[in-house]
SETORKOL-310459 format. One line per field, with one value per residue (C-alpha): residue in one letter; x, y, z; residue number from 1. Coordinates in Angstrom, 2 decimals, decimal comma. Layout:
resn = c(A_...)
c1 = c(X_...)
c2 = c(Y_...)
c3 = c(Z_...)
resi = c(NUM_...)
! end
This chain:
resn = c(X_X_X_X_X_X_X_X_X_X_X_X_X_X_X_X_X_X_X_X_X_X_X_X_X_X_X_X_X_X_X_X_X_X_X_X_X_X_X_X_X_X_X_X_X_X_X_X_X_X_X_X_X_X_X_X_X_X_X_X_X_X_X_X_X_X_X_X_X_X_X_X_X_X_X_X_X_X_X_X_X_X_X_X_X_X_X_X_X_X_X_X_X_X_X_X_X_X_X_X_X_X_X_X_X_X_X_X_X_X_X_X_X_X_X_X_X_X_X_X_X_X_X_X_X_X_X_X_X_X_X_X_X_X_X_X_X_X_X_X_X_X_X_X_X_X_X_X_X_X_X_X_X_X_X_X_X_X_X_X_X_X_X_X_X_X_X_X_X_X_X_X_X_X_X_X_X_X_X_X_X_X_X_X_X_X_X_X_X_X_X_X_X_X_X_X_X_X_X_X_X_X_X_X_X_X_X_X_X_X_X_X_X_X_X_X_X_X_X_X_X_X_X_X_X_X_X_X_X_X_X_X_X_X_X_X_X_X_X_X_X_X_X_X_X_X_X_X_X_X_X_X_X_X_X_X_X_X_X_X_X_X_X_X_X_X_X_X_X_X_X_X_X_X_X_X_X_X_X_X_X_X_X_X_X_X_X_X_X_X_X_X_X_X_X_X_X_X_X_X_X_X_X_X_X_X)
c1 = c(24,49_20,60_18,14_18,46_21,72_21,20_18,55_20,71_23,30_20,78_20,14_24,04_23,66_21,12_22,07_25,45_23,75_21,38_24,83_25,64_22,76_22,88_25,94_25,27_21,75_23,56_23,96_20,28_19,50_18,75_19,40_23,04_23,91_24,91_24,22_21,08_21,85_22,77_19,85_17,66_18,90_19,56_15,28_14,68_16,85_15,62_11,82_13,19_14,11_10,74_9,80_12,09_10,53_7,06_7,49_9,09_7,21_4,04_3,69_5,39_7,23_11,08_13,06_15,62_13,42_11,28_13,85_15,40_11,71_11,30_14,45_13,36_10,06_11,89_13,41_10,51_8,49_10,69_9,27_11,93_11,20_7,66_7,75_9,89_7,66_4,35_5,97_7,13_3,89_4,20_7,49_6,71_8,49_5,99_3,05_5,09_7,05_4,12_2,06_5,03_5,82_1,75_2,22_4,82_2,57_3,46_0,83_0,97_-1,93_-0,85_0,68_-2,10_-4,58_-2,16_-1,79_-5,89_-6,35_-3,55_-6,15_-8,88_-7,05_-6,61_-3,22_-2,36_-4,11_-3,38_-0,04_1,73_3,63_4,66_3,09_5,69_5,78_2,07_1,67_4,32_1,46_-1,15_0,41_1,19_-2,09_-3,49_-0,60_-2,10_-5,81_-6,77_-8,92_-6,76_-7,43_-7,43_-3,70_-5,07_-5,14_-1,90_-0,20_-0,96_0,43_3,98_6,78_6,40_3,40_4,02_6,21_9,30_12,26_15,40_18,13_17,75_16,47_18,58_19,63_16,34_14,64_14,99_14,18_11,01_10,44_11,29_9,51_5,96_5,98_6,92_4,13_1,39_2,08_2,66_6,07_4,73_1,45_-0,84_-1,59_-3,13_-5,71_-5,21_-1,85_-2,76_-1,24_1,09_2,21_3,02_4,33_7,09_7,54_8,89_10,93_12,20_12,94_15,35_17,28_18,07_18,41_21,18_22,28_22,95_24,35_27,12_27,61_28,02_25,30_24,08_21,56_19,42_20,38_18,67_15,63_15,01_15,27_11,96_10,60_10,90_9,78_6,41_5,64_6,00_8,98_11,24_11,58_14,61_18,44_18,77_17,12_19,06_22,21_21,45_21,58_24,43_26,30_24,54_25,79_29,03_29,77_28,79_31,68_33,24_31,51_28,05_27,31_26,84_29,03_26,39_26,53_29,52_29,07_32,05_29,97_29,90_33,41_34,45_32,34_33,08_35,07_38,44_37,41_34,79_34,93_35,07_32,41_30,09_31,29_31,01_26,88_26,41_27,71_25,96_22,89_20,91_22,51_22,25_18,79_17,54_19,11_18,04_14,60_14,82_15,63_12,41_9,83_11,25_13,69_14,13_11,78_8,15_10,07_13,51_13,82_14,97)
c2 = c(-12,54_-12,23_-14,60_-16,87_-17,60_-18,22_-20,84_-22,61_-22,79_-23,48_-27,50_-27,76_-25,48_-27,58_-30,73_-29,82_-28,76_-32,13_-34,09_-32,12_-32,78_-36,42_-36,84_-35,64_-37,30_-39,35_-35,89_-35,06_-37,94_-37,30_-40,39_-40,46_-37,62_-37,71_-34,11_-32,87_-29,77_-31,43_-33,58_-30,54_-28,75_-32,12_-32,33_-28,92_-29,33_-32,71_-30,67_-28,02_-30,64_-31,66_-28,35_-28,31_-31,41_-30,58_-27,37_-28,95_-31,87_-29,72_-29,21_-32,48_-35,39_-34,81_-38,27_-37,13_-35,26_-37,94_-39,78_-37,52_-37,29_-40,92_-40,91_-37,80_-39,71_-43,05_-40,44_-38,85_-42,59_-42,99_-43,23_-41,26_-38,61_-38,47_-38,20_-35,36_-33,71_-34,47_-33,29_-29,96_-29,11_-25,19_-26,07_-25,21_-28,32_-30,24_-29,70_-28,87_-31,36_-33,50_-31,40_-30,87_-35,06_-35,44_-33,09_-34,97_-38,03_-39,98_-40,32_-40,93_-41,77_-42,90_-39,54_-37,15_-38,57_-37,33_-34,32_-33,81_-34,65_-31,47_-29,25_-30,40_-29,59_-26,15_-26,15_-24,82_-21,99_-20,92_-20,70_-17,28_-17,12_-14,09_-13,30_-14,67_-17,87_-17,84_-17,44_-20,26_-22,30_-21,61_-22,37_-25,69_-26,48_-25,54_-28,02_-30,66_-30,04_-29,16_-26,03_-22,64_-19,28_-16,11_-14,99_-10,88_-10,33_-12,16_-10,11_-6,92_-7,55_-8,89_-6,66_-6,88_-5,27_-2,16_-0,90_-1,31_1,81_-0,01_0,96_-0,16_-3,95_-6,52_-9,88_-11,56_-8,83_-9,49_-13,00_-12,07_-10,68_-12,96_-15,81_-13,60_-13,40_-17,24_-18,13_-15,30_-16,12_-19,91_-19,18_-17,34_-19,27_-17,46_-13,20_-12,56_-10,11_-8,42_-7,08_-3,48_-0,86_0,46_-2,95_-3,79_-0,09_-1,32_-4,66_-2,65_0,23_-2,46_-6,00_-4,96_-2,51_-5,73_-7,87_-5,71_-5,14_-8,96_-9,51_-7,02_-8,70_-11,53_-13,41_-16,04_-17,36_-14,25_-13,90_-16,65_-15,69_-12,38_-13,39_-15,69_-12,74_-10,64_-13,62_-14,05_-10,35_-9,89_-7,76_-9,56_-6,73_-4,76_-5,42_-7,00_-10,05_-11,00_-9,34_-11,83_-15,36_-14,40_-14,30_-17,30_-19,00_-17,90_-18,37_-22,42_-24,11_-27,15_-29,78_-28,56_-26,44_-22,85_-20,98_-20,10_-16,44_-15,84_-16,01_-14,40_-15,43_-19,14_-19,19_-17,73_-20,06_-23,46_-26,30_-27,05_-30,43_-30,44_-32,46_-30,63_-32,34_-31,75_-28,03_-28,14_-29,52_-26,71_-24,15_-24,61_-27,11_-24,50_-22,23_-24,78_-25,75_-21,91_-22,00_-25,29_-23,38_-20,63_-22,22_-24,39_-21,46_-18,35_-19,00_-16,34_-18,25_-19,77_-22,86_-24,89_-27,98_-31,29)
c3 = c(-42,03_-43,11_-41,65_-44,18_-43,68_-39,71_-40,44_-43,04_-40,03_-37,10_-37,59_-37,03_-33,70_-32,36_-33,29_-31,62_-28,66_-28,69_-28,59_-25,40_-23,56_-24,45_-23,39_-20,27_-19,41_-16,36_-14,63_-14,63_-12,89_-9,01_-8,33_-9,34_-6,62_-3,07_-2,17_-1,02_-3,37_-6,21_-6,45_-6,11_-8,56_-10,98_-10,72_-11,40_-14,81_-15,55_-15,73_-17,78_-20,64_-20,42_-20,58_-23,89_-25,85_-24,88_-27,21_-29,57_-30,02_-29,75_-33,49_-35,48_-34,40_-33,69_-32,78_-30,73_-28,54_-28,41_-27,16_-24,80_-23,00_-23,26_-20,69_-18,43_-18,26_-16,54_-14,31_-13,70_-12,92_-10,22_-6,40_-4,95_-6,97_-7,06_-3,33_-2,90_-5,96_-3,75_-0,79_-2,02_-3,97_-3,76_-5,87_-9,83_-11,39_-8,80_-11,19_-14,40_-14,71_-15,05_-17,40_-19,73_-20,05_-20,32_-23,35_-24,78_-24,95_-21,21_-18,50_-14,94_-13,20_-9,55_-9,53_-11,76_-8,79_-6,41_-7,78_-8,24_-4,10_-3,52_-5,62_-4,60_-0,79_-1,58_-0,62_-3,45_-4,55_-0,61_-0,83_-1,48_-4,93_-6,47_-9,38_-12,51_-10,39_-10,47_-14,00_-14,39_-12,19_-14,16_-17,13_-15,62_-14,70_-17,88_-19,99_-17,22_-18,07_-14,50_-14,05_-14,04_-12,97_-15,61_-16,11_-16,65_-12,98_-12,47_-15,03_-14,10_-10,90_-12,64_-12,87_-16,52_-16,04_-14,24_-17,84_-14,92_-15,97_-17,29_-15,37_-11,82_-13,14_-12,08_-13,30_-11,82_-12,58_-16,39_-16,00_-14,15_-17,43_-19,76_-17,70_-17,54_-21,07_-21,57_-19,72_-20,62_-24,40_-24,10_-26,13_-28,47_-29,34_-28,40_-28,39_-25,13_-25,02_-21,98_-23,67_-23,85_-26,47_-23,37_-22,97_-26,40_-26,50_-23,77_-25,25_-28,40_-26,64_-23,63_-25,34_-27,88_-25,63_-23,24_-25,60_-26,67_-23,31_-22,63_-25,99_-25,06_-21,65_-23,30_-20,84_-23,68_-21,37_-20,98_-24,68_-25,63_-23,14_-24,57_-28,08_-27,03_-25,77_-29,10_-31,00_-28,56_-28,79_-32,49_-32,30_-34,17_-36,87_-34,87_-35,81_-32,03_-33,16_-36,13_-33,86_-31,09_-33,51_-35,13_-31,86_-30,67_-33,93_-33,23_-29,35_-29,25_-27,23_-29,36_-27,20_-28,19_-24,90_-24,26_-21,04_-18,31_-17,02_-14,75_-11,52_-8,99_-6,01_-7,14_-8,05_-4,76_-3,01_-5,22_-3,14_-4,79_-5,03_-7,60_-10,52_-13,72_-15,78_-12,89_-13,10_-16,69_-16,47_-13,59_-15,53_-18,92_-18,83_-18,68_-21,43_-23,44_-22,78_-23,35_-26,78_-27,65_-26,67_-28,68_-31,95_-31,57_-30,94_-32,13_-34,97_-37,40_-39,31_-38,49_-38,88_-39,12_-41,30_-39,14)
resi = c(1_2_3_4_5_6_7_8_9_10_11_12_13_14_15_16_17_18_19_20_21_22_23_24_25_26_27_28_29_30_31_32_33_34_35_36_37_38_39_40_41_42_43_44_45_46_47_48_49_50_51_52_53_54_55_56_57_58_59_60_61_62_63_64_65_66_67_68_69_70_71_72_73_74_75_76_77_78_79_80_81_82_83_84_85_86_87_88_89_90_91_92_93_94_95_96_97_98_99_100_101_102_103_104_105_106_107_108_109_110_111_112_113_114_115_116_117_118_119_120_121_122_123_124_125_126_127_128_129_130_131_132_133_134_135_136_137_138_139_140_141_142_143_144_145_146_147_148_149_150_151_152_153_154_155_156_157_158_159_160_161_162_163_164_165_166_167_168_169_170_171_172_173_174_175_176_177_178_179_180_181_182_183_184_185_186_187_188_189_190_191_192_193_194_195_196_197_198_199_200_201_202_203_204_205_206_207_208_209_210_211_212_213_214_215_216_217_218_219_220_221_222_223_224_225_226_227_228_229_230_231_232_233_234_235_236_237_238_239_240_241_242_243_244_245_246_247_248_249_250_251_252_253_254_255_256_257_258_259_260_261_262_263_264_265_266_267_268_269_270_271_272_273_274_275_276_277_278_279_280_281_282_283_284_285_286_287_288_289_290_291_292_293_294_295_296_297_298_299_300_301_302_303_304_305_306)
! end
């Protein structure tokens, strides 16, 4: 299959995947969760889909991801969860979840003053971060309009940045990666120029060869990741691009989702007593969401008709 032919089947992939993740909106809800854990982790995903419609709404209007941030947003206006966001501040969905629902076109001010007053504290720019995470803050800040520090410093100390040697990288490791390059590019938007000819140099000899790598593992969420990646470094001219959506094309589970990586530890670890759509959310929401994210910045195509 040529490019062509994965656009002309992408709207169905995504659409798919949009019925997935509206059917399960009740799950991202913190609210809705008696665990500690859960609700955690239900707060961090409910930021990542705002994460999703602010890049896709960043360029036209798209209904259903209007719609979907319209809900995050009442999630979002809730006190309960605006306090535990204030409270943890050095956590990244703390200021990004904000930034990403201002960019979809929803302001908070009670919680934008708040937010100013932990700046203006110092807090922080004092606390320790490694340096992806603070790239993923500055990026925040800058989606927020709040004054942000210059990412070339930041980058150089990255993983990404030291041209790491394939072999030994772990699983983290490559989503170090990926996440440096989401957030030093903006997706794909912009070229930085602090990208030196060694880096680009790696870009081209590293990206593909994991992209590959995860393709064969059959991990479709750092699939998805790395395919941003070659998109936001201009390297989408290698056969692991067009390789990589036509397995995504082909691997979509009949409910709309995508199977999260495996994890033995997890299942080892999992109480008997789960309930399977739970398990089923845990799993993929954030498959899906990655894919859902790839299609709308780095399509084979500068574009996909809606």
């Amino acid at each position: 299959m040529d490019a062509v032919g994965i656009v002309n089947d992408l709207e169905l992939v995504e659409s798919r995947a949009l019925d997935w993740i509206e059917s399960s909106l009740g799950f991202f809800d913190p609210l809705t969760h008696v665990s500690p854990k859960r609700t955690v982790f239900v707060m961090k995903g409910a930021a990542e889909v705002a994460l999703l419609c602010s890049l896709a709404l960043r360029d036209r209007r798209r209904p259903r991801y209007a719609a979907l941030a319209e809900h995050i947003f009442g999630i979002f206006r809730n006190e309960a969860v605006q306090e535990h966001l204030i409270r943890n501040p050095a956590s990244v969905p703390s200021l990004g979840f904000y930034a990403t629902l201002r960019l979809c076109g929803f302001e908070d001010l009670r919680y934008r003053s708040r937010l100013e007053a932990l700046l203006r504290s110092g807090y922080l720019d004092a606390t320790e971060r490694a340096p992806s995470t603070e790239l993923d803050f500055i990026h925040s800040r800058q989606q927020a309009g709040f004054p942000a520090p210059d990412t070339a410093d930041v980058y150089r100390r990255t993983l990404t940045g030291h041209h790491p040697p394939l072999d030994p990288l772990t699983n983290d490791d490559v989503y170090t990666i990926t996440h440096t390059i989401f957030f030093t590019t903006d997706f794909g938007r912009i070229d930085p120029p602090f990208f030196s000819d060694d880096d680009r140099r790696w870009f081209r000899f590293a990206l593909p060869r994991l992209t590959a790598f995860y393709l064969r593992r059959a991990d479709w969420d750092l699939s998805a990741e790395l395919l941003i990646t070659l998109a936001a470094t201009g390297t989408t001219d290698v056969p692991e691009f067009v390789r990589g959506w036509e397995l995504l094309l082909k691997v979509q589970n009949e409910d709309g989702s995508y199977d999260g990586p495996v994890d033995k530890l997890k299942e080892v670890n999992a109480a008997p007593a789960v309930e399977p759509e739970w398990a089923v959310f845990r799993d993929n929401y954030h498959t899906t969401l990655a894919v859902l994210l790839a299609i709308v910045t780095s399509p084979p195509r500068a574009s996909v008709r809606r």
